[in-house]
C-alpha positions as CSV (number, residue, x, y, z in Angstrom):
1,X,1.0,6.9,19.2
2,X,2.7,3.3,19.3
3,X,-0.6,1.7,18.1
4,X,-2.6,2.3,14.9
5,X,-5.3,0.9,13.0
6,X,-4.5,-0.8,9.4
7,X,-7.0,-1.1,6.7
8,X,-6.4,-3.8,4.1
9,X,-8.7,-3.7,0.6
10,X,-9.1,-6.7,-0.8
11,X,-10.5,-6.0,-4.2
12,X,-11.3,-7.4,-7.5
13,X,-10.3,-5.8,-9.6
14,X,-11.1,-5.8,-13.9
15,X,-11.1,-4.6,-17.0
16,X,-13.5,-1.8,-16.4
17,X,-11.7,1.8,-14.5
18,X,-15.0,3.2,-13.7
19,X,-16.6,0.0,-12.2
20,X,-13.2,0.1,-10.4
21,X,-13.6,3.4,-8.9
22,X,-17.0,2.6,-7.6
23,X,-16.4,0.0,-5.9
24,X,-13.1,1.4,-4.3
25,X,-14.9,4.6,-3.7
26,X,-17.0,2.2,-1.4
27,X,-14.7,0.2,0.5
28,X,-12.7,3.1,1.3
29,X,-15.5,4.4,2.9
30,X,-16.0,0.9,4.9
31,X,-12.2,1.5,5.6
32,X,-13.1,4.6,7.4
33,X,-16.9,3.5,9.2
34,X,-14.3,0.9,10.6
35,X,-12.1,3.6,12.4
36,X,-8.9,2.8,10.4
37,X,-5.5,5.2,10.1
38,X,-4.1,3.9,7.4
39,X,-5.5,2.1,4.1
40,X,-3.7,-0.1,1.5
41,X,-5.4,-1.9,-1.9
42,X,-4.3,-4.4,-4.0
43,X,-1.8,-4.0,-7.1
44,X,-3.2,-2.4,-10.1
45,X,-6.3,-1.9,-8.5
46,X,-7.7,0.8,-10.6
47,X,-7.1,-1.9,-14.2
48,X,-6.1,-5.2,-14.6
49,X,-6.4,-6.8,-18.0
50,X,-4.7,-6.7,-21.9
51,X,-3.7,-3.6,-23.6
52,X,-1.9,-1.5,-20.2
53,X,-0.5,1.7,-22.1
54,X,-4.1,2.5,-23.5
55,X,-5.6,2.6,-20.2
56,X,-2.4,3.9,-18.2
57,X,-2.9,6.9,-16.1
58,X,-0.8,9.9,-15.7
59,X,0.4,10.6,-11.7
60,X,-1.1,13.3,-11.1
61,X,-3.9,12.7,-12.7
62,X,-7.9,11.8,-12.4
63,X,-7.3,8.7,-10.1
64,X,-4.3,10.8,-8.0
65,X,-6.5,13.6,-7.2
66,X,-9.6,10.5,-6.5
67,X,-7.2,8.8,-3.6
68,X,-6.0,12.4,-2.8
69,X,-9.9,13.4,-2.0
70,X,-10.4,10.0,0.2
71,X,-7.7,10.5,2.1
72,X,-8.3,14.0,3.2
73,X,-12.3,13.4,3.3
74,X,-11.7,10.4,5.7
75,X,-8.0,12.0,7.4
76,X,-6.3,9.1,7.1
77,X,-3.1,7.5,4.9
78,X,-3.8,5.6,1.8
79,X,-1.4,3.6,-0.2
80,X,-3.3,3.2,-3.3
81,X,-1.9,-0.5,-3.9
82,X,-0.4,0.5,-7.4
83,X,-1.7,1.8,-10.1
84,X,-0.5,1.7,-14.2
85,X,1.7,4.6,-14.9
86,X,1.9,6.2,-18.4
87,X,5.3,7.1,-19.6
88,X,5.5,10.2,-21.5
89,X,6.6,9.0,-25.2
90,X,6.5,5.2,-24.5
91,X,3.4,3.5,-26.3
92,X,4.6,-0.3,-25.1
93,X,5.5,0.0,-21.7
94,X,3.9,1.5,-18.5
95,X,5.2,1.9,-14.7
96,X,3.1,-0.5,-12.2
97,X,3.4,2.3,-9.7
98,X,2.6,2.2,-6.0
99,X,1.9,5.8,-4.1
100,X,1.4,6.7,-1.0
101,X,-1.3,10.2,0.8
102,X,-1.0,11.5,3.5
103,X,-4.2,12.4,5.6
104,X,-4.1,15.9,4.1
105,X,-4.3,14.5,0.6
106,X,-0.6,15.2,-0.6
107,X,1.5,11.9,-2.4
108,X,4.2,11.7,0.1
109,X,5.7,8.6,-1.7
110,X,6.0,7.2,-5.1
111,X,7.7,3.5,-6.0
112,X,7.7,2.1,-9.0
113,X,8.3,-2.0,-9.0
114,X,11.4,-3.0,-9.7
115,X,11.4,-6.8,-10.5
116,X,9.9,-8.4,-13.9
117,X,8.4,-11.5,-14.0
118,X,9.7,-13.0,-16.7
119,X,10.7,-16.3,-17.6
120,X,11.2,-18.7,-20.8
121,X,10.6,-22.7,-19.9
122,X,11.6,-24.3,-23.0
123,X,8.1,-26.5,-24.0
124,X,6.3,-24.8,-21.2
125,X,5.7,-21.2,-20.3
126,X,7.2,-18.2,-22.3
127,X,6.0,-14.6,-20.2
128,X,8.0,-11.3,-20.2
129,X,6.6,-8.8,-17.6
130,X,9.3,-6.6,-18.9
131,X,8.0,-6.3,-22.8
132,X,4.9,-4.5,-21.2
133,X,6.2,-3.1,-17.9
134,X,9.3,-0.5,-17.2
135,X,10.8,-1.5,-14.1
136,X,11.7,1.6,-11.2
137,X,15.5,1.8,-9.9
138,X,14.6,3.3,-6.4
139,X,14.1,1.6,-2.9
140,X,11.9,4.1,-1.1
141,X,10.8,4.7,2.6
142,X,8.6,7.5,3.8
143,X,8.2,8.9,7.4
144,X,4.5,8.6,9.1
145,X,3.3,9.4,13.4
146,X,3.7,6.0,13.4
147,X,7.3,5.2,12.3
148,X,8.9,5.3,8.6
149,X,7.7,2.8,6.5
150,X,8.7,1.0,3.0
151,X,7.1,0.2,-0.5
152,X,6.7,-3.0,-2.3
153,X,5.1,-4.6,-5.0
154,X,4.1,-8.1,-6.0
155,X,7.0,-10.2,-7.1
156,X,9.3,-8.2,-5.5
157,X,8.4,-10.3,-2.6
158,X,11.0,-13.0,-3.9
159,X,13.8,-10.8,-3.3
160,X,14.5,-10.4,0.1
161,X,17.9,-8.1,-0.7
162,X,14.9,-5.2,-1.7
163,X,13.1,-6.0,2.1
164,X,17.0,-5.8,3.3
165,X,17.7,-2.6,2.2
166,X,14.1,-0.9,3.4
167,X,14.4,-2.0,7.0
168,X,18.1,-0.7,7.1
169,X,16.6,2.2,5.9
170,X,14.5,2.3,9.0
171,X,11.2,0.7,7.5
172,X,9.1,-0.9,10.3
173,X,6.3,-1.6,8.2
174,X,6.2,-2.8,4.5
175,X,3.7,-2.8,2.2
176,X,3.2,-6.1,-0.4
177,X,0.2,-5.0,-2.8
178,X,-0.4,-7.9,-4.9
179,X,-1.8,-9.7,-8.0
180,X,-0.6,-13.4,-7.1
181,X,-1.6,-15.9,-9.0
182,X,-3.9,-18.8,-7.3
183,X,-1.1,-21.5,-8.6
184,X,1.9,-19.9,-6.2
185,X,-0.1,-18.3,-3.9
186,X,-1.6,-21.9,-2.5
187,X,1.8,-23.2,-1.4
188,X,3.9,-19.5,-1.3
189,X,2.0,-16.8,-0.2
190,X,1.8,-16.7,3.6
191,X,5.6,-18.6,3.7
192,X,7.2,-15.7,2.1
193,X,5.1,-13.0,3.6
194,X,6.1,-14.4,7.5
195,X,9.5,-15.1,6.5
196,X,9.8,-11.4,5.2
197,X,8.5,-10.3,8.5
198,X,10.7,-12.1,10.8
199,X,14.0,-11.3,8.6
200,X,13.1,-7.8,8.9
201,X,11.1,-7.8,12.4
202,X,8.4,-5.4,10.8
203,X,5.4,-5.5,9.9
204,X,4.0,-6.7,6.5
205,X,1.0,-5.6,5.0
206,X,0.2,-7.9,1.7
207,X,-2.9,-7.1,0.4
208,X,-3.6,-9.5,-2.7
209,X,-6.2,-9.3,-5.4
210,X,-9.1,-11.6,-5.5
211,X,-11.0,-13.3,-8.2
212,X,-10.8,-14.6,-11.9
213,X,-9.7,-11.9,-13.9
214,X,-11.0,-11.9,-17.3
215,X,-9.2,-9.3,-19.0
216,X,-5.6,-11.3,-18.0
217,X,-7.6,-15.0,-20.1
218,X,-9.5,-16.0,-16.8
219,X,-6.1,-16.0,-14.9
220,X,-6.8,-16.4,-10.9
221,X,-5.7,-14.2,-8.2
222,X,-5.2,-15.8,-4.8
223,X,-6.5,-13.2,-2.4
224,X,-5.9,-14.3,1.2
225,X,-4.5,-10.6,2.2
226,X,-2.6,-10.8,5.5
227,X,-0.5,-8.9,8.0
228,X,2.4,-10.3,9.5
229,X,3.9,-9.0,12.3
230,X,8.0,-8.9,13.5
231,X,7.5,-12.5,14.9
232,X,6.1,-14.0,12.0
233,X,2.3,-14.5,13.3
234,X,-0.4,-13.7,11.2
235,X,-2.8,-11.5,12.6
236,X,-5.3,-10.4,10.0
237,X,-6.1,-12.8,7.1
238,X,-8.6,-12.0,4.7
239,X,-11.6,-14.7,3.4
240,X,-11.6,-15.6,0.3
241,X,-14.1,-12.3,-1.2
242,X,-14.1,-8.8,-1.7
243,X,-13.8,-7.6,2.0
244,X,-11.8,-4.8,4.1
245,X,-9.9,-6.5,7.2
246,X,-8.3,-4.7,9.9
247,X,-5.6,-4.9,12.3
248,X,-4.2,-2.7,15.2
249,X,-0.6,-2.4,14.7
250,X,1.8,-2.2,17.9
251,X,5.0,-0.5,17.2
252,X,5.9,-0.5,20.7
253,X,5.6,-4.6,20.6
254,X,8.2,-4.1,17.4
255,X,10.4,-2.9,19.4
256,X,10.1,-5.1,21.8
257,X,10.7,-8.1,19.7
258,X,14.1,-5.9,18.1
259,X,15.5,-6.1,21.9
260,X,15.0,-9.2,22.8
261,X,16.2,-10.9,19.6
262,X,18.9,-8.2,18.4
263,X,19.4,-9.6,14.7
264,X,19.9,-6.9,12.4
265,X,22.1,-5.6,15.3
266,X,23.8,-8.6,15.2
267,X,24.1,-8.5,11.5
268,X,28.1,-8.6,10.3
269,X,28.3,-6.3,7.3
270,X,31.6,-7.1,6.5
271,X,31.5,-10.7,6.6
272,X,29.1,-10.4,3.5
273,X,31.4,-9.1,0.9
């Protein structure tokens, strides 16, 4: 099947798990009323707020088996955004871990992020992502009908080596769940998400959080979840709400756009040493 239907959930997300659930519960539902294949949420879309270990969750666990049940209720792939991981023995540091179902409920793939935000502006702003979060070491890809496709999180988006790697791996689409901050979102956001895309020629899924999130001190998520496909056009954009937006994805027009502008075959690995 070259063409599929893609599902983004734009959600937001708090410092409540069970609220969370419900109202994932119910857009995954709208997901499927809306004839999608494949589902994606936002980053740590089952908690966001102070405190992560305490409220980590164990893979598997309660929230796995949740996703597990959607996807085989509804038959399609879910990539659950990410979700807090709890590390066995560690009380100050969790995974932010994305993961991905197949339609028969099994985790197929599992990334955990790999780049920490943090940064030290001498009189300005002093934030270490990596006192609180354990970065991953692994660049994954899985295989789907459609074609293989690659994980991502958040500010991994910065480094394009990571987006690189995954579509020499084979990736053709890659998934960006998000929490980006309204203040770099306005002028970074869709840049970086089309220029991704057209490096790569793949699609890009970024599905960001929305809202003012009160557990993080009334920090504000951009939203404005998009797809970008191998030419760099947008071609699903989410308003500025809770909402799920589709998209057909057309891997034959991928392949297309790979023949008639050969780039990575073009690419000259040893010129880059």
């Amino acid at each position: 099947m070259s063409t599929f239907r893609m599902a983004m959930i734009q959600m937001d997300s708090q410092n409540d798990k069970e609220a969370n659930r419900t109202k994932i519960d119910r857009m995954l539902d709208e997901a499927a009323e809306r004839g999608a294949d494949f589902c994606c949420l936002s980053e740590e879309v089952t908690y966001i707020g102070l405190g992560e270990p305490a409220h980590a969750d164990t893979i598997p666990g309660p929230f796995t088996e949740f996703f597990a049940e959607k996807a085989r209720k509804h038959h399609y792939w879910l990539n659950c955004g990410s979700m807090i991981e709890k590390i066995p023995g560690n009380d100050k540091q969790v995974y932010n871990t994305s993961l991905v179902f197949n339609p028969q409920g099994e985790i197929v793939a599992k990334y955990r992020k790999i780049h920490m935000y943090d940064v030290d502006i001498p009189g300005g702003v002093s934030y270490k992502e990596s006192d609180f979060h354990k970065r991953g070491d692994k660049v994954v890809t899985f295989d789907t009908e459609y074609g293989k496709m690659g994980l991502s999180v958040c500010y991994d988006m910065r480094f394009p080596e990571l987006y690189r790697l995954l579509a020499l791996k084979g990736a053709k689409v890659i998934f960006v769940p998000a929490c980006y901050m309204m203040f770099t979102g306005k002028d970074h956001w869709d840049v970086i998400m089309r220029a991704r895309a057209i490096e790569n020629q793949c699609y890009i899924v970024a599905v960001d959080q929305i809202g003012i999130k009160k557990g993080l001190n009334n920090a504000q998520s951009y939203g404005r979840s998009l797809i970008a496909d191998p030419w760099g056009n947008i071609i699903a954009k989410a308003p500025d709400r809770e909402c799920v937006v589709c998209a057909d994805i057309d891997m034959d027009y991928l392949e297309q756009v790979r023949r008639n502008l050969p780039s990575l075959s073009n690419r000259v690995p040893e010129a880059y040493k």
